[in-house]
ROMITI-440019 format. One record per residue: residue number from 1; x, y, z of N, C-alpha, C in turn. Coordinates in Angstrom, 2 decimals. Atoms other than C-alpha are relative to their C-alpha. Layout:
BEGIN
+-----+---------+---------+---------+---------+---------+---------+---------+---------+---------+
|  nr |   neast |  nnorth |     nup |  caeast | canorth |    caup |   ceast |  cnorth |     cup |
+-----+---------+---------+---------+---------+---------+---------+---------+---------+---------+
| NUM |       X |       Y |       Z |       X |       Y |       Z |       X |       Y |       Z |
...
+-----+---------+---------+---------+---------+---------+---------+---------+---------+---------+
This chain:
BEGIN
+-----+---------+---------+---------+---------+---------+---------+---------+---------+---------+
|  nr |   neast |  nnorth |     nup |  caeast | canorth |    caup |   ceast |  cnorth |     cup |
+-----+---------+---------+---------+---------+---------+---------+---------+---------+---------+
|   1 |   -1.19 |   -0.09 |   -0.81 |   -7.64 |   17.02 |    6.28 |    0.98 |   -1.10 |   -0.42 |
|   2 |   -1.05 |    1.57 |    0.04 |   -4.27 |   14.81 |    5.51 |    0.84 |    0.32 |    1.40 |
|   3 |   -1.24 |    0.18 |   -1.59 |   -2.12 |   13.39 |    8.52 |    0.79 |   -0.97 |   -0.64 |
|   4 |   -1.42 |    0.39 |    0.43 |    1.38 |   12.55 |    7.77 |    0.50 |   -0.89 |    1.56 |
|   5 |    0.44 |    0.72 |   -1.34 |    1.96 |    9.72 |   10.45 |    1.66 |   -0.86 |   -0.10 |
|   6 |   -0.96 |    1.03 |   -0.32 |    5.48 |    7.90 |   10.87 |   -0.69 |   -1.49 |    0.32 |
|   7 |    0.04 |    1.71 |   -0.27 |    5.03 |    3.75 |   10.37 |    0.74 |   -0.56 |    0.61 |
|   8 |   -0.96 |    0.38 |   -0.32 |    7.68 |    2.12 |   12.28 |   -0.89 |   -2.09 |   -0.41 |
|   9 |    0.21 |    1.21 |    0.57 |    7.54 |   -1.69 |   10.93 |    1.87 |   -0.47 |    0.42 |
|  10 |   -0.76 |    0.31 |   -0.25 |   10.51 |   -3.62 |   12.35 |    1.22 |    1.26 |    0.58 |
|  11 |   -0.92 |   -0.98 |   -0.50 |   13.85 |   -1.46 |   12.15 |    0.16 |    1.11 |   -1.02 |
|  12 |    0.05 |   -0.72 |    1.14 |   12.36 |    0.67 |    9.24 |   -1.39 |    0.93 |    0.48 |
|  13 |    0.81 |   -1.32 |   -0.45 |   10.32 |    4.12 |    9.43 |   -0.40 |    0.02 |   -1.51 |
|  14 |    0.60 |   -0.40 |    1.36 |    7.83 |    4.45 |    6.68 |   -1.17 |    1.25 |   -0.10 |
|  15 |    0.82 |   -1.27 |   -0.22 |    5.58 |    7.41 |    5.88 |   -1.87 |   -0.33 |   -0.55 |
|  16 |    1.27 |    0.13 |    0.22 |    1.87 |    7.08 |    6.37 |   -1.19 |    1.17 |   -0.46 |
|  17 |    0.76 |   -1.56 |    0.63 |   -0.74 |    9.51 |    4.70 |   -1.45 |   -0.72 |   -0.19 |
|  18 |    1.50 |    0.62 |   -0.31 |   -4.53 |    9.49 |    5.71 |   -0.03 |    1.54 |   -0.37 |
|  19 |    0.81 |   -1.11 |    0.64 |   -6.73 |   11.86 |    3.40 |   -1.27 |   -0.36 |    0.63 |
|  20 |    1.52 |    0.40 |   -0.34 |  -10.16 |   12.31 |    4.99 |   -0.63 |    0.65 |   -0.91 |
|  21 |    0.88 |   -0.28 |    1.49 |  -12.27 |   12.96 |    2.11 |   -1.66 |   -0.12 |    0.78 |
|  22 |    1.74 |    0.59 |   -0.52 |  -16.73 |   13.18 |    2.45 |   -0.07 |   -1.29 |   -0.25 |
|  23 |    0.65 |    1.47 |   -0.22 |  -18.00 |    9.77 |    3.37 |    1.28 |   -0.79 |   -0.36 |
|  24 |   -0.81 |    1.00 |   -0.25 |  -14.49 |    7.96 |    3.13 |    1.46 |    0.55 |    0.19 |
|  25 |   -1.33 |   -0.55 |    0.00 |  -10.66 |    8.06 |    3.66 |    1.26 |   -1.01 |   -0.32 |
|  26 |   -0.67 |    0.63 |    0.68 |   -7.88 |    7.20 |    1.93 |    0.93 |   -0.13 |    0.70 |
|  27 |   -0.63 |    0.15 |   -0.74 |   -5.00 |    5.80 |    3.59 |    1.32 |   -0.97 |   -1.02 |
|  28 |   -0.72 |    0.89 |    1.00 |   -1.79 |    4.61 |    1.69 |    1.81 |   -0.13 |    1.49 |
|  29 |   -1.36 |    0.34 |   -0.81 |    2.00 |    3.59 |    3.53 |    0.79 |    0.25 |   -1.47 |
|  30 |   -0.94 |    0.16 |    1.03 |    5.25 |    4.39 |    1.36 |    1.60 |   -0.26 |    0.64 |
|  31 |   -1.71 |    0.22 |    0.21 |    8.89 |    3.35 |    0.86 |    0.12 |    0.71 |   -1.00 |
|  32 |   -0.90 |   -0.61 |    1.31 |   11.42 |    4.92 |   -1.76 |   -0.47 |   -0.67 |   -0.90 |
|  33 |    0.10 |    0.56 |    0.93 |   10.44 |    1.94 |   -3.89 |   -1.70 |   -0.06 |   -0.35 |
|  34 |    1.68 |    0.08 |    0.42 |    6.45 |    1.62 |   -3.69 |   -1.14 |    0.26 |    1.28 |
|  35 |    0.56 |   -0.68 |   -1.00 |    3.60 |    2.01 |   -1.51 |   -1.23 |   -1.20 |    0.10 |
|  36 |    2.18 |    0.69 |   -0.04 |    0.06 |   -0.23 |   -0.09 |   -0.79 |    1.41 |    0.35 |
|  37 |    1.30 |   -0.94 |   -0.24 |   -2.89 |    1.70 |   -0.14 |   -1.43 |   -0.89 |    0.30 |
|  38 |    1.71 |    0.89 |   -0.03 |   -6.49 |    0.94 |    0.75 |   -1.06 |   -0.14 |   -1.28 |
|  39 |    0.85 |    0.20 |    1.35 |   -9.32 |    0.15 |   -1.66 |    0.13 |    0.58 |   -1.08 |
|  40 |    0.60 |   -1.08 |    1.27 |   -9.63 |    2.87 |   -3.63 |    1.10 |    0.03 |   -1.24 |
|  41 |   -1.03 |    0.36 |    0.90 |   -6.09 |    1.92 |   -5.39 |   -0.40 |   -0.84 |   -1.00 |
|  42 |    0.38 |    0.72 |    1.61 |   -6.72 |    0.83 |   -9.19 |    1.20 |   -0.57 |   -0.30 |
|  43 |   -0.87 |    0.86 |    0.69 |   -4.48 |   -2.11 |   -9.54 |    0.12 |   -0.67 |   -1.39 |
|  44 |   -0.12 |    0.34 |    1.68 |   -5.45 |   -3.03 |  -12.81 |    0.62 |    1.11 |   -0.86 |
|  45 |   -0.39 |   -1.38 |    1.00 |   -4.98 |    0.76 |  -14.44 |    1.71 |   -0.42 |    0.67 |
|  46 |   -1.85 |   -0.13 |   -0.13 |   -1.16 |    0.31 |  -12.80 |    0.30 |   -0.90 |   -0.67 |
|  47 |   -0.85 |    1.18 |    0.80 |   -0.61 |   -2.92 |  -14.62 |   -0.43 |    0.36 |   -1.26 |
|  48 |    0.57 |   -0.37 |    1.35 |   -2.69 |   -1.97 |  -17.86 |    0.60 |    1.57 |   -0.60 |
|  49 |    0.21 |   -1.47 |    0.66 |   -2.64 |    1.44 |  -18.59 |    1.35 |    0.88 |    0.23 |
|  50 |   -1.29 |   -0.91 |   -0.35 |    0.80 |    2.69 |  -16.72 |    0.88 |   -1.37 |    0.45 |
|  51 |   -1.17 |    0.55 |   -0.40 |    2.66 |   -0.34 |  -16.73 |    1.40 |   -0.17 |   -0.24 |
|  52 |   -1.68 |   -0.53 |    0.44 |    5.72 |    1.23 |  -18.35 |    0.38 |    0.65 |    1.38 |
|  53 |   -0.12 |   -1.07 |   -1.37 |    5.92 |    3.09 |  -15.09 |    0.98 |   -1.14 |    0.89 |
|  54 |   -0.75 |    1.24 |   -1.01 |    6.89 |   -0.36 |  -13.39 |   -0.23 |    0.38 |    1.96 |
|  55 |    0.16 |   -0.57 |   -1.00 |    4.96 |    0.85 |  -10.36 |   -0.31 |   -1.31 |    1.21 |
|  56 |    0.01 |    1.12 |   -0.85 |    5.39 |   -1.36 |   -7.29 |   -1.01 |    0.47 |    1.24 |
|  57 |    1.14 |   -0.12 |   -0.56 |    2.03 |   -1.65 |   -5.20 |   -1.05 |   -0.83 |    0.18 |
|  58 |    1.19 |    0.79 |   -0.72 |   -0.40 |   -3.22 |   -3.30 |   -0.96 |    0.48 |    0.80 |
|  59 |    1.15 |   -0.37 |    0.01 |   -4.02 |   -2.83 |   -2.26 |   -0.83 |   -1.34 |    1.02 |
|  60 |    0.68 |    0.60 |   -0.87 |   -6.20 |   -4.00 |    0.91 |   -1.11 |    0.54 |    0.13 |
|  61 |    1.57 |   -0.84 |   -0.14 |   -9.73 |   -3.62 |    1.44 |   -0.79 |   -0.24 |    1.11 |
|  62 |    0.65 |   -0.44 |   -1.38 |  -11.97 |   -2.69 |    4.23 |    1.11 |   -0.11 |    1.09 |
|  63 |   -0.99 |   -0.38 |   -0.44 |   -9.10 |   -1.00 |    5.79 |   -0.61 |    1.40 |    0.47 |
|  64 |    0.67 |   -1.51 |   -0.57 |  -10.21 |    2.23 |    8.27 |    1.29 |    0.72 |   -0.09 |
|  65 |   -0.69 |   -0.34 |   -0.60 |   -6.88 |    3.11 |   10.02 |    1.11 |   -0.53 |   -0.75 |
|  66 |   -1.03 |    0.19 |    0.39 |   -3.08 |    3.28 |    8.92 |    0.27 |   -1.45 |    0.82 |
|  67 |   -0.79 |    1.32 |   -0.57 |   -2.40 |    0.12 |   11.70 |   -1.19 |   -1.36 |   -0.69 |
|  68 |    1.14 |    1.02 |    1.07 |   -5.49 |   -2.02 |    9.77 |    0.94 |   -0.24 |   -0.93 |
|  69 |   -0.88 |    0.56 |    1.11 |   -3.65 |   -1.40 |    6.64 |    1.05 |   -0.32 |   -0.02 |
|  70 |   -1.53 |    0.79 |   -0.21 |   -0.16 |   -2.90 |    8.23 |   -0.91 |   -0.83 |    0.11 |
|  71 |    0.34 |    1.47 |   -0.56 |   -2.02 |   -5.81 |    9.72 |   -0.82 |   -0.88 |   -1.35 |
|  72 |    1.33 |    0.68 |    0.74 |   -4.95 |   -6.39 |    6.83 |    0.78 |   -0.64 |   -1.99 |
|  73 |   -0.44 |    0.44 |    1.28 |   -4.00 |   -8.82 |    3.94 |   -0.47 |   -0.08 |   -1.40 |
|  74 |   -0.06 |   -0.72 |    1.57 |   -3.27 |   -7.34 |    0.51 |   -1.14 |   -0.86 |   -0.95 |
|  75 |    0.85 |    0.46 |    0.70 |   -6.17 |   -8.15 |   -1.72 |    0.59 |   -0.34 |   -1.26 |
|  76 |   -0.54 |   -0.02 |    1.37 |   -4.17 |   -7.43 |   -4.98 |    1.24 |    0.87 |    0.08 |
|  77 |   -0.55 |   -0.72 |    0.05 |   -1.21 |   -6.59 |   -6.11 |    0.34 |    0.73 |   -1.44 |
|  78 |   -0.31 |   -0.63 |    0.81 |    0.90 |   -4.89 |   -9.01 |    0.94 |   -1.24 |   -0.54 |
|  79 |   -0.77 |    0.93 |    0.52 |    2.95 |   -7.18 |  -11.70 |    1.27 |    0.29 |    1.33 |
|  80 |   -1.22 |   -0.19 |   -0.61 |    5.95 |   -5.53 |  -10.35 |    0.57 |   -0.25 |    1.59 |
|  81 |   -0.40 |    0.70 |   -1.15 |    5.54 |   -6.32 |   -6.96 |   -0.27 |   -1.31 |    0.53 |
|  82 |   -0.36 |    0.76 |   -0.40 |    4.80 |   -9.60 |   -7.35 |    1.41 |   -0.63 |   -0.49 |
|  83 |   -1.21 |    0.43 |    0.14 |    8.33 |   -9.54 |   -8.80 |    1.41 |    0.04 |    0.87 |
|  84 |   -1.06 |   -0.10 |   -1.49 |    9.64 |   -8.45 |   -5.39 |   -0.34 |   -1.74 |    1.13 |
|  85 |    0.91 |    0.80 |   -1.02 |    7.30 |  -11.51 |   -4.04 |   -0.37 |    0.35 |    0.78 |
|  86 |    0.86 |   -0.21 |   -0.69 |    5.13 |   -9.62 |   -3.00 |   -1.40 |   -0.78 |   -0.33 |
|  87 |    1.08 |    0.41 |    0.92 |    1.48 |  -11.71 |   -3.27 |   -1.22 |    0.37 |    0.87 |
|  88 |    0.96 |   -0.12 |   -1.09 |   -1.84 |  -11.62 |   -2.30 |   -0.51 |   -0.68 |    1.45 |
|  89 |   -0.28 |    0.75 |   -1.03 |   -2.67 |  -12.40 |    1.17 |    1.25 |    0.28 |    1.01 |
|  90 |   -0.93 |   -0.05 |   -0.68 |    0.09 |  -11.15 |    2.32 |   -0.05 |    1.27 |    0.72 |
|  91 |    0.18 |   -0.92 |   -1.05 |    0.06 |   -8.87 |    5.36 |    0.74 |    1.49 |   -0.56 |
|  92 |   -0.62 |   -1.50 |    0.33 |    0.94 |   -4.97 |    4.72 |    1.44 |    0.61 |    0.35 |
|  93 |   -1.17 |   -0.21 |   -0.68 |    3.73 |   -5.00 |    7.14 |    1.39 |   -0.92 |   -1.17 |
|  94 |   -0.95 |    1.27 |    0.53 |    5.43 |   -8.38 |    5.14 |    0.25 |    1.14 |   -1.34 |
|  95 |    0.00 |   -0.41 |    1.39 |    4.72 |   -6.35 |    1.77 |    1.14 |    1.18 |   -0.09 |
|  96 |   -0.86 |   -1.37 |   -0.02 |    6.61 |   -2.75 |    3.24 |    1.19 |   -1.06 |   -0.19 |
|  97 |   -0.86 |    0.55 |   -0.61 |    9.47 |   -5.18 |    4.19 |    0.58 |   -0.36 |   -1.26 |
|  98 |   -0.57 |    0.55 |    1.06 |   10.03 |   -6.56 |    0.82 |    0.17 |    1.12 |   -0.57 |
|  99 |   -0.15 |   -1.42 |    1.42 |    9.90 |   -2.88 |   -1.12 |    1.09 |    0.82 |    0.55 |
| 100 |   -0.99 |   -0.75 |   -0.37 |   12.88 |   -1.67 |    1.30 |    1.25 |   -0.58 |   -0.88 |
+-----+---------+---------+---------+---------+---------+---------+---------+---------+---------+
């Protein structure tokens, strides 16, 4: 099943998307410019393998729920978004805030 979930984060509406998959579920937040997701996001393959792409993204882990992954701080991110200053450690909500 996916659920398409409105984020509201300050005075900005972002779009939340929870895949329930067997035995886990994926859960990512997006802006126009980039997106956090939970674990299962391969931050290295975005900087290595597709980093012509210039994909701006960040990644939290042991994250259940879309309001976990606002609150739970980013494990890793993407070159490109730490060129927004985005870094690790830094809360999901702080991270949307910088990619508007």
């Amino acid at each position: 099943m996916v659920t398409l979930e409105p984020m509201v984060v300050g005075e900005h509406i972002f779009l939340g998307v929870e895949v329930k998959l067997p035995k886990t579920t994926l859960l990512t937040i997006s802006t126009s410019k980039g997106y956090i997701m939970c674990g299962a996001l391969d931050v290295g393959l975005l900087n290595e393998r597709l980093g012509d792409r210039h994909i701006i993204a960040a990644r939290a882990v042991g994250v259940r729920t879309l309001l976990e992954l606002l609150a739970a701080p980013m494990e890793s991110v993407t070159t490109e978004a730490q060129n927004l200053g985005i870094l690790p450690g830094m809360k999901g909500a702080d991270a949307l805030l910088k990619m508007v």
